[in-house]
N, C-alpha and C positions, 0 to 999 in steps of 0.2 A: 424818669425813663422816657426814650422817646418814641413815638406815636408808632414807629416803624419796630423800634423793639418789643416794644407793647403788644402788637399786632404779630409779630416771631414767635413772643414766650405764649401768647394765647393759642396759636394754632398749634403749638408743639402740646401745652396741656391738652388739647384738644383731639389730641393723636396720637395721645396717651391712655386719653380717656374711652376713645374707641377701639385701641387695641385692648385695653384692660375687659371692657364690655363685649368684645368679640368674644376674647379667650374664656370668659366666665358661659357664653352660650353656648359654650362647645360640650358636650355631654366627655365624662371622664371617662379615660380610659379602663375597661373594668380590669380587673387581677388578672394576672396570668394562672390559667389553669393548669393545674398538675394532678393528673387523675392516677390511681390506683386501682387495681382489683384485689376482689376477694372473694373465696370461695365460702362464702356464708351459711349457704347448702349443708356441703361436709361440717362444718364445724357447729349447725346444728344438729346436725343428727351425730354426732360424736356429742354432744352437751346431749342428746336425750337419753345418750347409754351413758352420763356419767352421774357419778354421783346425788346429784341436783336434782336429775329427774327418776334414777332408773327405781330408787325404794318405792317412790310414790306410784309409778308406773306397775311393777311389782303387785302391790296392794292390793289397785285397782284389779288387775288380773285377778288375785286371788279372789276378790269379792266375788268375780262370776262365778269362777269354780266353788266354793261354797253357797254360792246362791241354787246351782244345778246340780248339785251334790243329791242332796234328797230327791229329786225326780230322775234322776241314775239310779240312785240304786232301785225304787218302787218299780222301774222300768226293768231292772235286773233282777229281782225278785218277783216278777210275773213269767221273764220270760222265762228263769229257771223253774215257773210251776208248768207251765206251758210243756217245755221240757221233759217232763213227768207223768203228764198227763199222753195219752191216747186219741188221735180224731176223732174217733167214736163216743168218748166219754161225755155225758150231760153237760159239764160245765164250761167245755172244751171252746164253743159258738161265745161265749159271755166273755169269756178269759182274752179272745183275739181281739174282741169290740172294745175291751176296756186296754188292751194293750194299745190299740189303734187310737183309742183316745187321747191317752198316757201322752203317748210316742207324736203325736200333734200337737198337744198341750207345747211337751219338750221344747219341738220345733221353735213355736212361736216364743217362748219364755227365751230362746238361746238367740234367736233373731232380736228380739229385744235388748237383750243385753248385750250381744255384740254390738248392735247400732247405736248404744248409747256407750261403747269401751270407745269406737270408732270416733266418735265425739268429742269422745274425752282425750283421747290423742290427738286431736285434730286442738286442740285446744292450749296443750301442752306445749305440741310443736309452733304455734305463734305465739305464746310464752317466749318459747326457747327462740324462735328470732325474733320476738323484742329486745333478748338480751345480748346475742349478738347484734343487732343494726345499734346497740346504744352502743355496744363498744369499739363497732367501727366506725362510729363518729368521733368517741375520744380518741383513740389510735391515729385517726385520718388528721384531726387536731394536732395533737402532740408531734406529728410527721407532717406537717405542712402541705398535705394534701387538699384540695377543693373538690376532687370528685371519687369517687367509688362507685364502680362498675360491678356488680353482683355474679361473679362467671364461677363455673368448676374450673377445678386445673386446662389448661387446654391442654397435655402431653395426657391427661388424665384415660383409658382405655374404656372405652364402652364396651363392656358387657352385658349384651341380650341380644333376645333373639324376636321378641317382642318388639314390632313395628312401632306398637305406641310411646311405648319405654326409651327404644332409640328416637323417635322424635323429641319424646324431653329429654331425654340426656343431651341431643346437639341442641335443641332451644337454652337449655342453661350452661350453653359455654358461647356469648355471643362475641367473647372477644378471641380474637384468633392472633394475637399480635401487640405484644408488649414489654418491655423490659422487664427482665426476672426479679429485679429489684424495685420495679411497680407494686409487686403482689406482697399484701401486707396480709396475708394470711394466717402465718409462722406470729407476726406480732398479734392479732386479735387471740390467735387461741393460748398463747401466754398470758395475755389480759384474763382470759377466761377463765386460767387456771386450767388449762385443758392438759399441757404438757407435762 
């Protein structure tokens, strides 16, 4: 090979090797995104009326109402002696004190058990969307989706009259705008056995 060829086939490797080494420092193009919504919302609160959760929900209720069962009736068995009784009668001053007791007692035993049903829903329902966000990963998977947008229906009708309530119900519709066959909705709660 001569000295001049030599010096052609080395600069051409050379300009090879630089374009090869440019193109590797060029950061990769990421995936094209194809995003969806869902109204995750509705479909958990349709999973807490359904099956899954509403026996155990149920339960939990009932446990209150037999917990305050017995201090109903002591409290309805004073007031019907009350009842019976006369203002003037001796016992009449002791009967109101102990009802006033009673009836405080109630209070706080029902406030307690509320704030711990309250809990226990509150509990439930992030259960219930753990198991929807798992399924609209599979769904979003199996549909070649990369994003999911969490929104209610947007054509969806707010009703209230509740200032605070219409604030979230427009905070969880942030998307105002997207093809009907974006919204994988209809597919998660098939997954979920919802339909």
């Amino acid at each position: 090979m001569r000295p001049t060829e030599r010096v052609l086939v080395y600069a051409l490797l050379a300009a090879a090797l630089l374009t090869a080494l440019a193109a590797a420092a060029r950061p990769a193009e990421p995936p094209e995104a194809k995003v969806a919504t869902c109204d995750i919302y509705g479909i958990a609160d349709r999973l807490m009326k359904s099956e899954k959760f509403e026996p155990t929900i149920k339960e939990e209720f009932e446990k209150i109402r037999v917990a305050l069962e017995p201090m109903e009736k002591e409290l309805q068995e004073i007031q019907q002696r009350g009842e019976t009784m006369k203002p003037e009668d001796p016992g009449a001053g002791d009967l109101i004190r102990e009802f006033q007791e009673k009836s405080q007692a109630y209070g706080r035993r029902r406030q307690e058990l509320e704030t711990n049903y309250q809990r226990f829903l509150a509990a439930k329902y992030v259960e219930a969307y753990d198991l929807v966000k798992n399924s609209v990963d599979a769904v979003a998977q199996d549909l070649g989706y990369t994003h999911v947008i969490a929104s209610r229906k947007r054509d969806e009708k707010i009703q209230s009259e509740n200032i605070q309530r219409v604030i979230e119900a427009v905070l969880a519709r942030p998307v105002l705008k997207a093809p009907d066959d974006a919204d994988i909705t209809d597919d998660v709660s098939k997954d979920l056995k919802l339909d």
